[in-house]
N, C-alpha and C positions, 0 to 999 in steps of 0.2 A: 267771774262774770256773774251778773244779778241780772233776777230776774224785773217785771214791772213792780214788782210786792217788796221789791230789794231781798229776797232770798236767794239764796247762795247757786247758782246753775252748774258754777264748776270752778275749779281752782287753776291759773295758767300761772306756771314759774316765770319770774322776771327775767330773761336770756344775761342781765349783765350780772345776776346772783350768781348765776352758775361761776362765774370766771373769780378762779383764786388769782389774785396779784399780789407779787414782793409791792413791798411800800420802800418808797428811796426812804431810810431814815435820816441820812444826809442831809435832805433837801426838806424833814421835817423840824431837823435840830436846826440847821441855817437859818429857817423862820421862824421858829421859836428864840434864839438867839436876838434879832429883831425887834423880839417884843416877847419878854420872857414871862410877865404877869400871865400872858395864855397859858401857858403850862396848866394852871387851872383847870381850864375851860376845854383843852383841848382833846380831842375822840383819839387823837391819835396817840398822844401821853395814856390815856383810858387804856388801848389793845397794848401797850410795853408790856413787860415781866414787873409782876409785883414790887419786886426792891428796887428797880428802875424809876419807875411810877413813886415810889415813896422818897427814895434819893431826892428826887428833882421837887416834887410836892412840898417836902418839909423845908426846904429852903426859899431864901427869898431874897431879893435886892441883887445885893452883888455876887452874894453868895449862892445866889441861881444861876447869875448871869456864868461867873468860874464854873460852875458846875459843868451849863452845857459846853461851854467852848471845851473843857475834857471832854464830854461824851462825843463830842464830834471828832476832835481827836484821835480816842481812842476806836470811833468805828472807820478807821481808814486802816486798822488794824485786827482787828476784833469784831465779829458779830455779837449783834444785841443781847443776846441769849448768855455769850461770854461774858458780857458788858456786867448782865444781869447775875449771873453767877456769882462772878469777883464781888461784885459788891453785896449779896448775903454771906460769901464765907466772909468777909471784914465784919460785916455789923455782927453777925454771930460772938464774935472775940471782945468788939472793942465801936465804940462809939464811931461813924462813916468819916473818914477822910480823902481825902482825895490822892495823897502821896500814897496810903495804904492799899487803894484800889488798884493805884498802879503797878505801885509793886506786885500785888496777888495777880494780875494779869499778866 
């Protein structure tokens, strides 16, 4: 809160800050899926696990569009976390594939 001079009076936390929430990843791959160029752009691509975020960023076209249809896939399976796993022990070894991933999952 500010005062008339716009100085500081006192600091109130937003109530919807406090609340941690699961994010459906499902339901953010399914839209992405739709329209994969967001990948990009999108906040929620931003919070994935690094090799997650780099998987899906360095690809493009079709090659995005396979990518998510596996990552949605494999989280009816798998937590993102595992997702994200799998796929740095593969790049670790050997340039990212898709059958590779699978298998290390």
């Amino acid at each position: 809160m500010l005062d008339l001079t716009y100085q500081a009076i006192t600091t109130i936390p937003r109530p919807y800050t406090q609340k941690i929430q699961d994010v459906d990843w499902k339901a953010v791959i399914e839209g992405l899926q739709r329209r994969p160029r967001a990948v990009s752009y999108s906040a929620f691509v931003g919070i994935m696990p690094l090799e997650l975020r780099s998987f899906l960023r360095e690809s493009e076209g079709m090659e995005r569009k396979q990518r998510l249809q596996w990552l949605r896939r494999w989280l009816d399976q798998y937590a993102l976390s595992e997702i994200g796993k799998a796929i740095s022990d593969v790049a670790s070894r050997s340039p990212v594939s898709l059958e590779h991933v699978e298998h290390q999952l």
